[in-house]
C-alpha positions, 0 to 999 in steps of 0.5 A: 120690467123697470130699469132702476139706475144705480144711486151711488154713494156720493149721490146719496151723501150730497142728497142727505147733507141738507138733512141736518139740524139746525139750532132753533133761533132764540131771541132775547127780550127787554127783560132778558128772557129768551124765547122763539121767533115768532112766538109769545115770551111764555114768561113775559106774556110779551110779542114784539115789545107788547103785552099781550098776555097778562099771566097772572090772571091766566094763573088765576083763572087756571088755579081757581079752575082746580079748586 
C-alpha cells in the first residue's frame, strides 16, 4: 500500500503558471511582410535576407501540375 502526499492548492497553481501561452514571435522582413522566426517568408520566398524560394515559378509548376 502506497502513501500518496497531498498536493495542495497552491502547489498545484505554482505548478501550472508555467502552463501559459506565450505569443508566437513575429519578425518583420525588408518588404515588410511578418513571418515566424526561423522560417521562410511564405510570400516572399526570402530567409535572412536571401531568396531562396522563387514563388512563381513554384506557382507555375503547381498550376501546370492541376491542369
Amino acid at each position: 500500500m502506497t502513501v500518496r502526499m497531498r498536493h495542495t492548492r497552491s502547489h498545484t497553481r505554482n505548478r501550472r503558471s508555467h502552463h501559459a501561452l506565450s505569443k508566437p514571435a513575429l519578425l518583420k522582413d525588408e518588404s515588410g511582410n511578418f513571418h515566424l522566426r526561423h522560417r521562410l517568408s511564405k510570400v516572399t520566398g526570402a530567409y535572412r535576407g536571401r531568396k531562396v524560394i522563387d514563388l512563381t515559378a513554384k506557382l507555375e509548376k503547381q498550376a501546370k501540375k492541376i491542369k
